[in-house]
C-alpha positions as CSV (number, residue, x, y, z in Angstrom):
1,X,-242.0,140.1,-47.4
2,X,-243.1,136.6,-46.7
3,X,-242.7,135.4,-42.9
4,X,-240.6,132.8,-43.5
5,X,-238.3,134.6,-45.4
6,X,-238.4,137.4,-42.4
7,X,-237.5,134.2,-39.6
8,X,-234.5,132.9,-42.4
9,X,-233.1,136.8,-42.6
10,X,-233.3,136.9,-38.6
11,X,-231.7,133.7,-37.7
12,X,-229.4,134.3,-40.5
13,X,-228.1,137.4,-38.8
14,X,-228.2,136.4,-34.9
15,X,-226.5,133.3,-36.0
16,X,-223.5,135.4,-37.8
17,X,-223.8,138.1,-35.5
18,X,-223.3,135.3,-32.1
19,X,-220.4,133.5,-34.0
20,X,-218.6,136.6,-35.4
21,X,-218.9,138.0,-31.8
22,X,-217.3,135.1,-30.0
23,X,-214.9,134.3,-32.8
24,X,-213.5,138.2,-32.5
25,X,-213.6,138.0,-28.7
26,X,-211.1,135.1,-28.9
27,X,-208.7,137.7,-30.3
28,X,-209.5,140.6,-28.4
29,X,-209.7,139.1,-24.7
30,X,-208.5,135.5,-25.1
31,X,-207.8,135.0,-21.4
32,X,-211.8,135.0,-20.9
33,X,-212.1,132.5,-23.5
34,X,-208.9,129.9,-23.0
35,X,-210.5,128.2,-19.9
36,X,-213.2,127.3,-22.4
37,X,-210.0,124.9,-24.2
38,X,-210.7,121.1,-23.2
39,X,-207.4,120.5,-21.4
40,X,-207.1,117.9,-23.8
41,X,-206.3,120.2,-26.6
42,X,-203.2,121.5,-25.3
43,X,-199.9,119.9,-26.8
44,X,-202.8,118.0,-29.6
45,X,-201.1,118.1,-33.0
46,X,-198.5,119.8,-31.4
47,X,-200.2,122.8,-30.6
48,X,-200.6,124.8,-27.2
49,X,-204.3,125.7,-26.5
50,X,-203.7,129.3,-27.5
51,X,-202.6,128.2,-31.0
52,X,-206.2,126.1,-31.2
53,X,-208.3,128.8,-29.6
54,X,-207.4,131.4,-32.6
55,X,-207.7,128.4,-34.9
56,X,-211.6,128.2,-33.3
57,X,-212.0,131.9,-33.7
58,X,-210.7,131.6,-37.3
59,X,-213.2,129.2,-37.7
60,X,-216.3,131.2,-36.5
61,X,-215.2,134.3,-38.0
62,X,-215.0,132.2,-41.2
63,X,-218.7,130.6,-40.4
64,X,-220.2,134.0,-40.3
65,X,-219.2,135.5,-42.8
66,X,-219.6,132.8,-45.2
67,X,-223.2,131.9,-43.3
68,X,-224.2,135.8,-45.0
69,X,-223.7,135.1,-48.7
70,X,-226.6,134.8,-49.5
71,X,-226.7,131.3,-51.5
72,X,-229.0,128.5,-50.0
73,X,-226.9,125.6,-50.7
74,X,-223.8,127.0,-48.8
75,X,-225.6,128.5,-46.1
76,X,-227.1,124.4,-45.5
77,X,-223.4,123.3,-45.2
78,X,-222.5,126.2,-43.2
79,X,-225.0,125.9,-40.7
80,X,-224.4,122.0,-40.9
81,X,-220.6,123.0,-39.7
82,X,-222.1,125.4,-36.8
83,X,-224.2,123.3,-35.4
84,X,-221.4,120.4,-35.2
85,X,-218.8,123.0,-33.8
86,X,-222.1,123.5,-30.8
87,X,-222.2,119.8,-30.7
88,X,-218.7,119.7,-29.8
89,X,-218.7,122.5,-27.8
90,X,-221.3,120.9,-25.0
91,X,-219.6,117.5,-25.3
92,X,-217.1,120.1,-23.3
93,X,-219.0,122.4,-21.2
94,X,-220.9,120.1,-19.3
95,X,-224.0,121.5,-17.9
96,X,-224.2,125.2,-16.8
97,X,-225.6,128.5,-18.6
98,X,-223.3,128.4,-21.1
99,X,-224.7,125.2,-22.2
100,X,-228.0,126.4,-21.8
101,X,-226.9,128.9,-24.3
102,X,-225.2,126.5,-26.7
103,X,-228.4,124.4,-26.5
104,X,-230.5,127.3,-27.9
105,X,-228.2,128.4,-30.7
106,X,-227.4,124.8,-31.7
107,X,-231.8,124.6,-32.3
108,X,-231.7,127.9,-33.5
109,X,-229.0,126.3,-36.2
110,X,-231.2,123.3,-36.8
111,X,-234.5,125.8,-37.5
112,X,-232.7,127.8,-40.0
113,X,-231.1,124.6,-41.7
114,X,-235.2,123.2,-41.8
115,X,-236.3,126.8,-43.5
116,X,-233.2,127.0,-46.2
């Protein structure tokens, strides 16, 4: 197997596995991850912030699974989608560990879109 197909099968799968991971734990323990919710969100559309934060961890359950079919011009758009959900993520966060984090996963999105 070629490297570059090794690096696209590796990011491929950290990437799902980091988004799956954080989408489920929005289910499973979302106390940890509601003061992650811009203030701003709560009441938008309507909606309290718990309503939004399973509608994010819809979204990044959706993004992984989708990001493993294995079909380069959807896995493009897909990582396109997670690296604008990072981009809105630190516009949020400020700067801390998590966005020291964000900041590595959103390049880690931008490599594998550059290798598809």
């Amino acid at each position: 197997m070629q490297r570059k197909t090794i690096a696209i099968i590796l990011l491929v799968l950290g990437l799902a596995f980091v988004f799956g991971v954080f989408g489920i734990g929005k289910f499973q323990d979302p106390l940890l991850w509601i003061g992650w919710m811009p203030p701003w969100m709560d009441g938008f559309l309507g909606l309290p912030a718990s309503s939004w934060l399973r509608i994010t961890g819809i979204g990044e359950i959706l993004l992984a699974i989708l990001l493993l079919i294995p079909v380069r011009a959807l896995q493009r758009i897909i990582v396109i989608f997670m690296s604008l959900h990072l981009l809105a993520v630190l516009t949020q966060t400020g700067w801390n560990d998590i966005a020291v984090r964000d900041i590595g996963l959103l390049l880690s999105c931008l490599s594998l879109l550059f290798l598809l």
